[in-house]
C-alpha positions as CSV (number, residue, x, y, z in Angstrom):
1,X,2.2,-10.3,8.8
2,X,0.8,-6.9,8.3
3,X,4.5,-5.5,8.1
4,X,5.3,-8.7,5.5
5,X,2.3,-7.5,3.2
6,X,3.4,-3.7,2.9
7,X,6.7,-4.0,2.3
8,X,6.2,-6.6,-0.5
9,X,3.8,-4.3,-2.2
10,X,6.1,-1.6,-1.4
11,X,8.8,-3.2,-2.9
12,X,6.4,-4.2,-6.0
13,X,5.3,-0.9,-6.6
14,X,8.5,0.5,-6.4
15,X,9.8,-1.7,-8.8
16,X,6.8,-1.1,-11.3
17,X,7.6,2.6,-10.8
18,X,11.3,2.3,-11.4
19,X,10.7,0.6,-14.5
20,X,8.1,2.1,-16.6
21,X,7.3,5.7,-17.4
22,X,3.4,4.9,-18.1
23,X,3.7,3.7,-14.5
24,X,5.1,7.0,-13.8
25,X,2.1,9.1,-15.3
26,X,-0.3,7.2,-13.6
27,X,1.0,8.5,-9.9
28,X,2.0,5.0,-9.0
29,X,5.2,7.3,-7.0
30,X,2.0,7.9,-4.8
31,X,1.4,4.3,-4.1
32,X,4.6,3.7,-3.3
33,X,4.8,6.1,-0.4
34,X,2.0,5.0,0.7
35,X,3.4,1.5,1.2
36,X,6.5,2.4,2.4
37,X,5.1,4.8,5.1
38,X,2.3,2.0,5.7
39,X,5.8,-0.3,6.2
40,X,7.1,2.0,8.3
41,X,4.5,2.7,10.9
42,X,4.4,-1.7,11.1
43,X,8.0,-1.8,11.1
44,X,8.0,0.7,14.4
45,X,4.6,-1.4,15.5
46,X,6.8,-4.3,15.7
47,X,10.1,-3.0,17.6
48,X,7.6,-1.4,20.3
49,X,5.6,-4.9,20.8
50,X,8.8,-7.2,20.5
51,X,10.3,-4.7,23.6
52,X,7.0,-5.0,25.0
53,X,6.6,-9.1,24.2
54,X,10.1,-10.0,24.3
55,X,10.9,-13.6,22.8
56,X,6.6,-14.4,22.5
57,X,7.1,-12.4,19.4
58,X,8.1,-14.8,17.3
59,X,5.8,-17.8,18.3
60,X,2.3,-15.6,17.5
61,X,-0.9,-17.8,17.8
62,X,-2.2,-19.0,14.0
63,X,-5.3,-16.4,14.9
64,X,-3.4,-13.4,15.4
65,X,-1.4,-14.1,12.0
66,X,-4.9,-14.6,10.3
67,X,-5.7,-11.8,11.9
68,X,-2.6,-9.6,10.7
69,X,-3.6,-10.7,7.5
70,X,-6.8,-9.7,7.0
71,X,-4.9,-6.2,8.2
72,X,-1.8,-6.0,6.1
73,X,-4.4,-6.9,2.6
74,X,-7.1,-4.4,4.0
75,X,-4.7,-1.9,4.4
76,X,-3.2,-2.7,0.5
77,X,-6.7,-2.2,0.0
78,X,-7.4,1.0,1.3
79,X,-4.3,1.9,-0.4
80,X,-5.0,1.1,-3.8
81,X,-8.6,2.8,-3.6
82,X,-6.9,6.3,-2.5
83,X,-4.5,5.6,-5.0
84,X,-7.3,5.0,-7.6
85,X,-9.6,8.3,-6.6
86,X,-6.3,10.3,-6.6
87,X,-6.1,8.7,-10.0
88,X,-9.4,9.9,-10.9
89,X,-8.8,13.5,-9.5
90,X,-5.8,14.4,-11.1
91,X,-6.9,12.7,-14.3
92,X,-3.5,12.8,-16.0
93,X,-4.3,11.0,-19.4
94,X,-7.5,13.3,-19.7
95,X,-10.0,9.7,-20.0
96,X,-12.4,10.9,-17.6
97,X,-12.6,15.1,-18.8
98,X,-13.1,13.5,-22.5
99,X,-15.4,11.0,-21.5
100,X,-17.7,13.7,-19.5
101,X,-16.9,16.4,-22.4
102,X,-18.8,13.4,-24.9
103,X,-21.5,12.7,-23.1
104,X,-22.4,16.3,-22.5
């Protein structure tokens, strides 16, 4: 499940990337790699534990797939709130320099 969840919002972002340039000033290329490199490390997860598993790897217990979950959507998570502080950082429509500029 956890390699399911990151390569659909891979696959998302990348698409919301492709398509708009606003998405493009606002780092979302960042996101993306971070998905796909999130996919990646499940994807290579998965190949290790199905040698290690063999056939039980496709008949997981209904915990371990709650389980999973919970990881795949903390890990979109934890993605989207580096993505966002990045965000914040590198400030690339100047909102939060004008806003502190104002209120100084």
């Amino acid at each position: 499940m956890t390699l399911l969840i990151t390569i659909i919002a891979a696959v998302v972002t990348t698409v919301i990337w492709y398509t708009s340039s606003k998405a493009r000033e606002l780092k979302v290329g960042t996101l993306c790699l971070m998905f796909w490199g999130a996919g990646l490390m499940w994807f290579v997860d998965a190949i290790f534990e199905y040698v290690e598993l063999g056939a039980k790897y496709f008949t997981p217990a209904v915990s371990d797939m709650i389980n999973d979950s919970f990881l795949g959507l903390s890990v979109v998570a934890l993605a989207l709130i580096i993505w966002i502080v990045i965000l914040l950082v590198k400030d690339p429509k100047h909102v939060v320099r004008e806003q502190l500029l104002h209120k100084s």
